[in-house]
N, C-alpha and C positions, 0 to 999 in steps of 0.2 A: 491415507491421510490426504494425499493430493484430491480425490473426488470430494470430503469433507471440506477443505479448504474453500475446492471452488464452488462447492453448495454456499457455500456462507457467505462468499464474494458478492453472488450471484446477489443472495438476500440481500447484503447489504447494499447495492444498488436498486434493489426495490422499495427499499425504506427511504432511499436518496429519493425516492422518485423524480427523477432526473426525465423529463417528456422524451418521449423514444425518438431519434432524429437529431435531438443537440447532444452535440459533443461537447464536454467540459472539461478543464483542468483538475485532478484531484489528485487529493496527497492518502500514500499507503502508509499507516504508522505501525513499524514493525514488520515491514514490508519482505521481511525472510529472503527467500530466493525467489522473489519473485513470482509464485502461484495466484496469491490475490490481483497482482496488478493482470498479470494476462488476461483475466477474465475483462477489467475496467479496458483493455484492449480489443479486445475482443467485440467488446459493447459499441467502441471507436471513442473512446475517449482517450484523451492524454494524460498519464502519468508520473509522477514523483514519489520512488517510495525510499523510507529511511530503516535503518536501523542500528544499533549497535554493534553485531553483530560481524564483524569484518568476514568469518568464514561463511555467511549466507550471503553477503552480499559479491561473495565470489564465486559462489554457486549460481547465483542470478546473474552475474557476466558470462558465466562459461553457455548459460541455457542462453545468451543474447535475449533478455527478456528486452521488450519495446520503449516499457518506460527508464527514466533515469531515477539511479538509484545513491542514496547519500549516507555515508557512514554518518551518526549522531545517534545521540541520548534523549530517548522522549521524555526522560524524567528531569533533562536540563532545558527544554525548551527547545523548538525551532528555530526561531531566527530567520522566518519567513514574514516578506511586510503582511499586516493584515490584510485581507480583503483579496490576498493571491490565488486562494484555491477557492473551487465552487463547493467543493465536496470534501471530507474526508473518512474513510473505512483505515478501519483497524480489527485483522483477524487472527487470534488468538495470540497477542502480542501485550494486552492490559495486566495482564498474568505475572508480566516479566518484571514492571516496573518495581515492585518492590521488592525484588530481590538484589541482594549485597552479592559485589562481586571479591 
């Protein structure tokens, strides 16, 4: 699951195409325990990722993942001012929104 993850990260910072050299601010939606953001780390960019989720987002402190990570509901909204991030990736976390808890 983690090589799959970071395949996908990967991709999706090529779909950003993002010019290799600038680093940007970008937000992870669904940001789990932090597998997608390392990759956006890795790249040298700085992140923000969210999720519901309170026992992944204690998995991604225990890993000390780089970026900063926000307990919330992508299906209630961010509450980030517009125009904050350059970018945002979401990996295998669209899945979740419609589901009842």
């Amino acid at each position: 699951m983690i090589v799959i993850q970071t395949q996908l990260a990967r991709r999706a910072l090529e779909i950003l195409a993002i010019p290799k050299g600038k680093s940007k601010l970008l937000l992870d939606i669904g940001c789990g325990s932090g597998i997608s953001g390392n990759v956006l780390g890795q790249y040298g960019h700085m992140w923000v990722g969210c999720d519901i989720s309170t026992a992944m987002l204690e998995v991604a402190s225990e890993r000390e993942v780089e970026g900063d990570v926000i307990h919330s509901d992508m299906g209630h909204g961010f509450g980030f001012r517009s125009g904050m991030f350059d970018g945002a990736i979401s990996i295998s976390a669209l899945q979740w929104l419609c589901s009842a808890e």
